[in-house]
N, C-alpha and C positions, 0 to 999 in steps of 0.2 A: 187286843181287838176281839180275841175269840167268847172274853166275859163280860160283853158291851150285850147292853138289848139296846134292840132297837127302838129310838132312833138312839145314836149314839155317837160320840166325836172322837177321832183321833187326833191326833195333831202331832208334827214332826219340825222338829229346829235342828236346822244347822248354822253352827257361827264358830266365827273366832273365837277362842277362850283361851286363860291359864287355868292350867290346875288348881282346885280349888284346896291342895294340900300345901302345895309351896309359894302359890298364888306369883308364880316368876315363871313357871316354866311354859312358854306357847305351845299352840296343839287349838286343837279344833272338838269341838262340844257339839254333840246327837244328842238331841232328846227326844222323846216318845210320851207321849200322855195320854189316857185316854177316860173314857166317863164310865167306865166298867164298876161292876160291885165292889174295887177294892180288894187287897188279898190279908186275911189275918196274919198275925203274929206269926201264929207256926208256918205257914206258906212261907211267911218271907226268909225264917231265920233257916229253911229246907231249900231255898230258890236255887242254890248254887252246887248242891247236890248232884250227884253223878245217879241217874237213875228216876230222881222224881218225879212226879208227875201227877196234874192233878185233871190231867185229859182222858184216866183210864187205859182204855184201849186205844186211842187216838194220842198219845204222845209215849215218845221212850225216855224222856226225861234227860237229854243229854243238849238240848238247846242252849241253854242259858249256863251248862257247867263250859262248853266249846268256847261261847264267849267271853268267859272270864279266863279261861287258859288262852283267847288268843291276845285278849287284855292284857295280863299279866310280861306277856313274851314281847311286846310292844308299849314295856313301862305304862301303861293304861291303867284306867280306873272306873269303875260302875259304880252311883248311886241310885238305890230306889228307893221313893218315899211310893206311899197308898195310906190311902184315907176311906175306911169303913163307914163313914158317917153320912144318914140319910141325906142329908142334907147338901154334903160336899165328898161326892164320894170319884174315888179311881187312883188308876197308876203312875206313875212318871218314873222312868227310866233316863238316866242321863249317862253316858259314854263319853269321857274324854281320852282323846289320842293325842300324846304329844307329835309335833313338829322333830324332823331329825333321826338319826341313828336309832334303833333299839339297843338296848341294856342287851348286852352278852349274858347267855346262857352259862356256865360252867361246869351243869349238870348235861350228859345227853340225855 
């Protein structure tokens, strides 16, 4: 939302889904899109970074690493595709959470 000019759209899904890895397992799909500038290459392959940030002063970089550790701990999975192109540009973030038990930890 925060790399949208204005005017600008977000949009938010929630639905039924399976996992889009084993395409068997039920759980529920959040998505997020938005018409923002799109983030490059190195953004995305730094996104999950403990630390990063491309807010400066305004972000500590520990958002999107929180969500993938609480992902993880909740057999969950995050995709995000962005698109740079004048033409067709932004983000989509998809979060699926399975249905059921979490997967035991065995590490503390």
């Amino acid at each position: 939302m925060e790399a949208m000019k204005a005017p600008g759209r977000l949009r938010i899904r929630i639905a039924d889904s399976v996992d889009w890895k084993t395409r068997t397992r039920p759980g529920v799909r959040i998505s997020v899109g938005d018409t923002g500038s799109g983030m490059p290459a190195e953004v995305r392959r730094r996104l999950f970074e403990p630390f990063f940030t491309t807010k400066g002063n305004f972000g500590n970089g520990l958002g999107m690493w929180v969500i993938q550790q609480l992902l993880e701990k909740h057999d969950g999975s995050l995709s995000v595709s962005s698109s740079l192109s004048p033409d067709h540009h932004g983000t989509v973030m998809s979060l699926f959470i399975p249905r059921g038990e979490p997967k035991l930890n065995s590490t503390p």
